[in-house]
N, C-alpha and C positions, 0 to 999 in steps of 0.2 A: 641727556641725549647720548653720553658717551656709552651709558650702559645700553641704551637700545639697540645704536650701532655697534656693539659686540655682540648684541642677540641676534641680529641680520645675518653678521658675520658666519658666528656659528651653526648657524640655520643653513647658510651660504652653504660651510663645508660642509654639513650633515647631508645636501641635497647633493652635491657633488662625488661625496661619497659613495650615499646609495647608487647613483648612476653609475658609477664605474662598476662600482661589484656589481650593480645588475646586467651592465652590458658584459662585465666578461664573464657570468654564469651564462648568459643569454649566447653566447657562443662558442662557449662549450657543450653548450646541450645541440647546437646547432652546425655541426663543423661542415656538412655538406653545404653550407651556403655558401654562393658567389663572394666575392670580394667584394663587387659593389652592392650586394642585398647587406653583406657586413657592413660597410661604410652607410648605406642607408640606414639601419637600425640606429648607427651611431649618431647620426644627423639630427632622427627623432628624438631620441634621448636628451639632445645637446637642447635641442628644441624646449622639451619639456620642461629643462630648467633653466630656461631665459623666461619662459611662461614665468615660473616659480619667485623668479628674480626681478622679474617688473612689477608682480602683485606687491612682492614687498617690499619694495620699493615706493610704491604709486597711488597703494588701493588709500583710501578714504579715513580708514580705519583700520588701527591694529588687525591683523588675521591670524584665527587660531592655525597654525599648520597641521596639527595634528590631523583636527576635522578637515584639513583640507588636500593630505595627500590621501585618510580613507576614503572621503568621496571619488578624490582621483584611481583609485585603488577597484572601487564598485562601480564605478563606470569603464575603466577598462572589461572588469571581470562579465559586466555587462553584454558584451560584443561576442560573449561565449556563449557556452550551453547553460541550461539552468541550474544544473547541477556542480558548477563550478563556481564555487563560493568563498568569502574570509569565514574563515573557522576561530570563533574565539573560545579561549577556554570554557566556558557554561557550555560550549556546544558540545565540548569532547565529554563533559561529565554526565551530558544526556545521553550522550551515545553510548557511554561506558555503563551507564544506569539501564539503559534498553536491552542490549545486546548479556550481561546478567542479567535479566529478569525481574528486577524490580525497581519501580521507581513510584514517585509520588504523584498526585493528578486526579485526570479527568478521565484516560485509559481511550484517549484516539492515540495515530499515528496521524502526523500532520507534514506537509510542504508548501514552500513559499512559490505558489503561482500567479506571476506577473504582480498584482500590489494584492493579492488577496492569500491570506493564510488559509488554506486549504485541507480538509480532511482524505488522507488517503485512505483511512480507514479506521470504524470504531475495534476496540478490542471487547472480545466476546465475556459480558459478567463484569463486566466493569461500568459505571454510572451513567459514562456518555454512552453505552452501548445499550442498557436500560431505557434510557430514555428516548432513544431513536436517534440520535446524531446519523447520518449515513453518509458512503465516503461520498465527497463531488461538492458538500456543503461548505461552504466558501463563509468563514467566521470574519464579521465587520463589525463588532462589538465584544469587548467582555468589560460587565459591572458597567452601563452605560457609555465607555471609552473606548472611541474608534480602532481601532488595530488595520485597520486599510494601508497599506503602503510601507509599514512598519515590520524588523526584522524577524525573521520566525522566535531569536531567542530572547527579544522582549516581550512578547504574546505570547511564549511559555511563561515567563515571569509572571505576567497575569495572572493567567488562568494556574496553576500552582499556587497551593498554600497550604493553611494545616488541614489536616484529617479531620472531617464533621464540619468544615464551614462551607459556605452560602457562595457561589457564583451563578451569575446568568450570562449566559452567554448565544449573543445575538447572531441568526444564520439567514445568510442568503443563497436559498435551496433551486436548484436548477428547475424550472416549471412551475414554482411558486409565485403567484404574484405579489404577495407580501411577506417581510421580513419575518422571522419567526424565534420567539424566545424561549429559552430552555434553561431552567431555571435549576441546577446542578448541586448534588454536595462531594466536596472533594473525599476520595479516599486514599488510604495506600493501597497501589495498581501493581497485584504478583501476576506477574505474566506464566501460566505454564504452559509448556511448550504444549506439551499435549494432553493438553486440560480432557480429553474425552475421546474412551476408549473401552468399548464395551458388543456385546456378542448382541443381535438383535432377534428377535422372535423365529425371523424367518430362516436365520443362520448362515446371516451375513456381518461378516465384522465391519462393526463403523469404526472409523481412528479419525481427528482432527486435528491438525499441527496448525496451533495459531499465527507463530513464528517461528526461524531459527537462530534459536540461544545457545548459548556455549551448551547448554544439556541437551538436546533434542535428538541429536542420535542414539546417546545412553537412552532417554526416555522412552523412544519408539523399541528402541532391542527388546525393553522389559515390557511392552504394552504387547507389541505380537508375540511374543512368546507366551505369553496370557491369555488370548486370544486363540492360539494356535494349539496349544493345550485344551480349551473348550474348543475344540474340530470344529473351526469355523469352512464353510462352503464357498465363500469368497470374499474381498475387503475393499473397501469404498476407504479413499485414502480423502479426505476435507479439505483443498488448500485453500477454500472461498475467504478474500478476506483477509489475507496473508499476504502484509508487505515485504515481507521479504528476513534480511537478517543476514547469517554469517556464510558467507561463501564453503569454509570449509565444513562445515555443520550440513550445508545442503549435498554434500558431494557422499559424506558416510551416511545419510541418509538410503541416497539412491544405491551406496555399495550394498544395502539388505539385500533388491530387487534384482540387482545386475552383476554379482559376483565381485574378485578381483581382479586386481590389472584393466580395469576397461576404462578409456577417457569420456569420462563427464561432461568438463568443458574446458575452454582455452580463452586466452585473452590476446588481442590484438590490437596495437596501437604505433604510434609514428616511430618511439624510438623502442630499441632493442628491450632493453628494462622491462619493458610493458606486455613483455609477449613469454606466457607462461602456462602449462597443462596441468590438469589436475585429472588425476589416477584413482580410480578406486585402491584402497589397499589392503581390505580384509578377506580374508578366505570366507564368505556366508553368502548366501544368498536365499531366501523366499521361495518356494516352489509348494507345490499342488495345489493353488485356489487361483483363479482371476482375481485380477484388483483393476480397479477404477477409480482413480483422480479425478475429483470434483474443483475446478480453477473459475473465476469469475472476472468481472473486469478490474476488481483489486486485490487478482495475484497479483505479487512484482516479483520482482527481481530473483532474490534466491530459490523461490518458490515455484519462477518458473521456469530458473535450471531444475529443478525435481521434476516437473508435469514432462517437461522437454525431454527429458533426460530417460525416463521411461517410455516415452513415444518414439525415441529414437531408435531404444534397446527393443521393442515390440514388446513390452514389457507391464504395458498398461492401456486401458482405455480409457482417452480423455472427453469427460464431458464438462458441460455446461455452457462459459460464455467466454472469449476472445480472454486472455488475460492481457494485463496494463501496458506490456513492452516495456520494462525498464531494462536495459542490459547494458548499461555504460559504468564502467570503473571508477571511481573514486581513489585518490591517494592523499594523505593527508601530508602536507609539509609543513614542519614549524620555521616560524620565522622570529627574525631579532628581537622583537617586543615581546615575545611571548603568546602571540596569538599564530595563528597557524591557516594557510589557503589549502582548502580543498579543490585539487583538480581532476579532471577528467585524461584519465592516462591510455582507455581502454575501453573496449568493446568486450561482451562476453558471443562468446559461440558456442555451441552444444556439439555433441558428434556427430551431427549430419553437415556440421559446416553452416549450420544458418547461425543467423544473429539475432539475438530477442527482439534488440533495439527498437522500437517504434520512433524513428526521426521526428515521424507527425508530432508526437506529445511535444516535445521538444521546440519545432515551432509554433507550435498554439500557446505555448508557455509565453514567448519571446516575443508576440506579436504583437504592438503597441495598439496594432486598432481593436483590438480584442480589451486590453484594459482599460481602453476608452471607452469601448463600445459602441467602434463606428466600423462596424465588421455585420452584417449581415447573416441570420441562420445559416441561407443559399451559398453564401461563401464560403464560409464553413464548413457545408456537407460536400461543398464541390470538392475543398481540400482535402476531406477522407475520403472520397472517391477518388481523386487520383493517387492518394496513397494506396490504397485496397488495389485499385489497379497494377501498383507497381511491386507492391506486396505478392502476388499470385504469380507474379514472373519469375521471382525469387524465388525455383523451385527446386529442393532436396531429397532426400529418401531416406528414409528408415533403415534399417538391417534388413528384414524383409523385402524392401523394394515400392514401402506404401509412400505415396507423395506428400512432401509439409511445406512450408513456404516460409521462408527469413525475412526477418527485417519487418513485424508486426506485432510483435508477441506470438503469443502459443496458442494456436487455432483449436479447439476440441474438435475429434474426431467426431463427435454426437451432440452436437447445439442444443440445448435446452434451456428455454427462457424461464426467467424465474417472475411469479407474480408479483404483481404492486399491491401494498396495502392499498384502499380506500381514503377517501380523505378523512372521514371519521376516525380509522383506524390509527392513521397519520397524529391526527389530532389529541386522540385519549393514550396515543404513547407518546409524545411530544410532553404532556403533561404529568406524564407519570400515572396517571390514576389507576388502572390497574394494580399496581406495586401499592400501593395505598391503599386500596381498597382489601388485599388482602392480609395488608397488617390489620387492618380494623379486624375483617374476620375470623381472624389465627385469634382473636383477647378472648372472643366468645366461645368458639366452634373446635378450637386445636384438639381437643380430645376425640371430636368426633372423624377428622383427617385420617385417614390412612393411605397406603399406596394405590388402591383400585381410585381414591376421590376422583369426580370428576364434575366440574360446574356443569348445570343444567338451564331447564329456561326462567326458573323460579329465579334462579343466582344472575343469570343476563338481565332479568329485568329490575333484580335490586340495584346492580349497578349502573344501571341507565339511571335508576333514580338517585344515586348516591353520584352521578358526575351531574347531576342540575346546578348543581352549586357552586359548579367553574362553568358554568352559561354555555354548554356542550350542545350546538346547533344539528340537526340532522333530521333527514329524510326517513321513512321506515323501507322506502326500496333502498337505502342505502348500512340502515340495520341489518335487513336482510343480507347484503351482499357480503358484510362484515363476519354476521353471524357465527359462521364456525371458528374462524380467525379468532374472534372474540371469546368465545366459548374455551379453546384449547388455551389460550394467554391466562384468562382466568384462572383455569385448573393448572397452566404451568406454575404461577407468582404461587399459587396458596400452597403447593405441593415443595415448591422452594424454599418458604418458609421453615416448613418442618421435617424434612427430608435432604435438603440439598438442592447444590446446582446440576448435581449428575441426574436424579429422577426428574429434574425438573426439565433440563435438557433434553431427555428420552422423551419426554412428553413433546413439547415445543416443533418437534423437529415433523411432527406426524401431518403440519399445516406448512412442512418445507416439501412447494409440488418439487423444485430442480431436483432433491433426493429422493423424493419419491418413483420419479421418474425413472432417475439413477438404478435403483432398489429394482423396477420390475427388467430393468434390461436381464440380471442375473436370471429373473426367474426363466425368461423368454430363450437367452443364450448360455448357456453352462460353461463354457469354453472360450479364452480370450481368441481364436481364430474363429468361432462364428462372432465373435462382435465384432472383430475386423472385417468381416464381412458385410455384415448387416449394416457399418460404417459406409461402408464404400457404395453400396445399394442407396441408402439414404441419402450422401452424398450426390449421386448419379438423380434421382430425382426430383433432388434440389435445384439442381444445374437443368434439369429440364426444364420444370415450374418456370424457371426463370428466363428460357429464350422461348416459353409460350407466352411469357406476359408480355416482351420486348415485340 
């Protein structure tokens, strides 16, 4: 007994301890408070560890304290934003593995929302991207075992392992009514920045930035200067899909387009520390072509300080669709053990003064009846509706004087919806088959491949016949509807084969309508002031559309 009551004891002082240093960090970081808001903090504190000191005292059975000041640690952390989390080491060596460009996996970007580990997004060429993972898929399984409620860096552990083995991993897809499994082989995941950078027929440059890596402004200098030397006519800049990445990577990006000396963006938060500008600083700048940034609903964050950051400067045409709103700061603190809390320190802002921020994500994240599931569609849509509402009042300008709005993400100046696969289509890439079907065909056929290859309907209907055999259900209006989508997949996989990801991507891209879209604005408008134009026009008949229906 006498050894136990020296374990209380020193547990005693161990809690006492922590409370002091934490209340007198706790006010020093806080000097503007009352006296009696200080004496309050102190009271709760004091609180805390009488709590601390009747459990050990009282409880039933021995108590691990460990497990029991982390719990107390993720429920306070709880009462914040979702992005303010315990950092333990595996998590900084994923971040350190990410942010260099290579790490080991499945090749998503994922986040922990509410008890469901969550896809922000697939990475392009990578296994779960093959296979169709898409962001929004909400992972409740990997290898049979639940991951629901469980921290993102033990669901990395999972799903992580060696190179050539076997996971499956179980998704529960937004509009799906059954769970859906995807049966995966792990590889090593080289993220390049800008995997795809090439001159297009019509002589328009496409560029893709996956994400930003500590390399991606070197990569981009040497990809347009490539580009620009074949005399391209304008450039479609890709950020669909792009979580984001390194603040200062996204800022010498935009210094190509917007020269130097010009503010990018800034950070704002409660104490002084937190509030900081960031400057272009090279003499270069982009001139004689329009460019057009393509954003989707998974840009984040760094990605869309870049879409922002050229819409501010007039500097670019943004299409596509609403990007994610991630714009809150992050700073990592280490603490005594060795693990380290990530908090939220900051806002980012662009130079028009708005804020990416989307607040909404933030409470849909946090809202317990949502991971219950006692929330309602209609409730739902009401809450983005008063967000969109509140969104549109938040209004900024450009350099020119064009209108944008804060506090939503980064509105495209030109909406363009992008199509759904089919549920077939859904299904035969869910399974891989395509990818399969054309390694069968490369053992026979690969001499006969070349660059013009292109499947036909002889090659459609072997492969209907060769997915009989995973019991491939389907309509022929719903073949049809598939059909070309099918046709270019095919001829993309077998041309990847024996060519690469680059021709096979050129191919691929010819059944993406949002770029295609993109592609005929140039032909329509030559000049980035008539597509600011033709923006504002389109706009105006949107807003009309709109109070005909009303």
């Amino acid at each position: 007994m006498k050894i136990f009551r020296n374990k209380k004891i020193m547990i005693s002082i161990n809690i006492i301890g922590w409370l002091v240093v934490s209340f007198l960090l706790f006010n020093n970081t806080a000097l503007a408070q009352t006296s009696s808001q200080r004496t309050n903090n102190y009271m709760k504190l004091s609180l805390f560890s009488d709590v601390l000191r009747k459990i050990s005292d009282n409880y039933v059975e021995e108590v691990d304290f460990d497990k029991l000041i982390d719990a107390a640690i993720k429920g306070m952390l709880d009462e914040l934003d979702p992005h303010t989390t315990y950092f333990v080491p595996d998590d900084y060596d994923r971040f350190q593995a990410d942010t260099k460009g290579e790490f080991g996996g499945l090749g998503i970007s994922i986040d922990k929302k509410g008890d469901y580990i969550t896809v922000v997004s697939p990475i392009e060429g990578t296994p779960a991207y093959e296979m169709g993972i898409l962001s929004g898929d909400k992972i409740v399984k990997v290898d049979g075992e639940s991951v629901v409620g469980i921290d993102t860096r033990d669901s990395i552990k999972l799903m992580r392992g060696e190179p050539g083995t076997k996971v499956v991993i179980t998704i529960k897809r937004p509009g799906a009514k059954d769970l859906l499994d995807f049966e995966i082989i792990r590889d090593i995941i080289k993220i390049e920045s800008v995997p795809y950078a090439f001159k297009m027929d019509n002589g328009i440059g496409y560029l893709r930035i996956r994400q930003f890596s500590a390399t991606t402004s070197n990569d981009l200098r040497k990809k347009l200067d490539e580009l620009e030397s074949e005399g391209i006519r304008g450039l479609i800049v890709d950020l669909r899909f792009n979580p984001g990445g390194l603040l200062n990577e996204a800022v010498n990006t935009v210094n190509e387009f917007i020269g130097k000396d010009k503010r990018v963006v800034f950070t704002k938060g409660r104490i002084k520390e937190a509030n900081h500008e960031y400057f272009t600083r090279y003499n270069r700048i982009r001139t004689g072509y329009p460019v057009i940034v393509m954003i989707n609903e998974a840009s984040a964050s760094a990605s869309e300080i870049f879409a922002g950051s050229l819409q501010d400067y007039d500097k670019g045409l943004i299409v596509g669709k609403t990007s994610f709103g991630k714009g809150s700061v992050q700073k990592l603190f280490p603490l005594s053990d060795g693990n380290g809390i990530k908090i939220t320190t900051s806002k980012y802002y662009i130079n028009s003064e708005r804020c990416i921020h989307k607040d909404l994500n933030d409470k849909l994240l946090k809202d317990k009846r949502i991971r219950n599931g006692d929330i309602s569609k209609e409730e739902i849509e009401e809450m983005k509706k008063e967000s969109e509402e509140e969104h549109i009042k938040d209004i900024h300008y450009t350099e020119s004087g064009r209108v944008v709005y804060g506090g939503g993400g980064i509105n495209p100046d030109v909406e363009i919806e992008q199509d759904k696969l089919t549920k077939l289509g859904v299904e035969l890439r869910r399974k891989n088959l395509m990818f399969n079907y054309a390694i069968d065909y490369m053992v026979e056929n690969e001499n006969d491949v070349t660059l013009n290859f292109r499947a036909g309907e002889t090659m459609v209907s072997d492969f209907m016949e060769f997915t009989q055999k995973d019991s491939i259900e389907y309509e022929q209006t719903e073949l049809d509807s598939t059909y070309n989508w099918l046709e270019n997949t095919l001829t993309s996989n077998i041309i990847r084969r024996k060519f690469g990801d680059l021709e096979s991507y050129k191919i691929s891209i010819k059944e993406d309508n949002q770029l295609q879209e993109a592609i005929k604005i140039f032909d329509r408008f030559p000049s980035l002031v008539e597509m600011f134009t033709y923006a504002e026009e389109e706009k105006k008949s949107d807003e009309s559309e709109f109070i005909s229906e009303e």
